[in-house]
N, C-alpha and C positions, 0 to 999 in steps of 0.2 A: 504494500500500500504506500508506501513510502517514497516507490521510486513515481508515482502519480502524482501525489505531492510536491515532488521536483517538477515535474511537467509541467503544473498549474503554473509556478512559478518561472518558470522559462517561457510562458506568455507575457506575463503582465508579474513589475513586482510590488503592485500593489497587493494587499493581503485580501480583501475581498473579492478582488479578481481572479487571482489562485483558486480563492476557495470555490466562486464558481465554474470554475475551469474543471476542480477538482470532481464538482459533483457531477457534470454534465459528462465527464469521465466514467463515473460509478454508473450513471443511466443508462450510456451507452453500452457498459459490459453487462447491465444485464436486460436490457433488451436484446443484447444478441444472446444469452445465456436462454432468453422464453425462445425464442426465433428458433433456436438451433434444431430444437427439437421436430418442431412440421414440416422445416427445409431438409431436413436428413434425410426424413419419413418420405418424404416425398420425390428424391433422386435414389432412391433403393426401392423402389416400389416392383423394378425390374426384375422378373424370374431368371434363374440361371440356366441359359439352354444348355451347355454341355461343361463340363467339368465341373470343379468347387471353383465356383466364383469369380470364371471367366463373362466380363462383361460386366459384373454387375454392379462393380464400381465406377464405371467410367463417367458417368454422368456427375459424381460426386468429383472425381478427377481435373473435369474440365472447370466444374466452376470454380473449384477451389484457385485453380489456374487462371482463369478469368477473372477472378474475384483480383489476383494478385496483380495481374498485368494492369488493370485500372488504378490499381494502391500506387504501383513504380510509375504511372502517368502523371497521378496526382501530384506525387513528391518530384517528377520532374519538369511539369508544369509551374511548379512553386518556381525553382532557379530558370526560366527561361522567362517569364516575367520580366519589364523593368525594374530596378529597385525601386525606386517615385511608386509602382504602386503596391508592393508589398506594405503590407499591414504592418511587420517586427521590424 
């Protein structure tokens, strides 16, 4: 929890900033903590045509991959920006 706590404040070093940084932190892990559950459920829905478990991850595979190639966009849309409009 602690290193979240650092985070907050590597936005803003005001103290009420942090600490809403902090909680908007804690929201987010556990909205993906409820999320996790129906999204799982719902990329394994697929039956295994032939062997243990050929196939029936792949759908889990790609988003997970998907999910990441938008995170590495995000972070490097951040440095391609001008500095004039970054926020820090």
């Amino acid at each position: 929890v602690s290193i979240w706590a650092r985070m907050g404040m590597a936005v803003s070093e005001e103290p009420t900033a942090a600490m809403a940084m902090f909680s908007l932190f804690c929201f987010g892990k556990g909205l993906g903590n409820v999320l996790v559950g129906p999204v799982s459920a719902g990329l394994l829905t697929r039956g295994v045509g032939r062997g243990y478990g050929i196939g029936k991850y792949s759908a889990v595979v790609v988003f997970t991959g998907v999910c990441m190639i938008l995170s590495a966009a995000s972070i490097g849309a951040w440095y391609v920006r001008p500095k004039r409009m970054r926020i820090l």
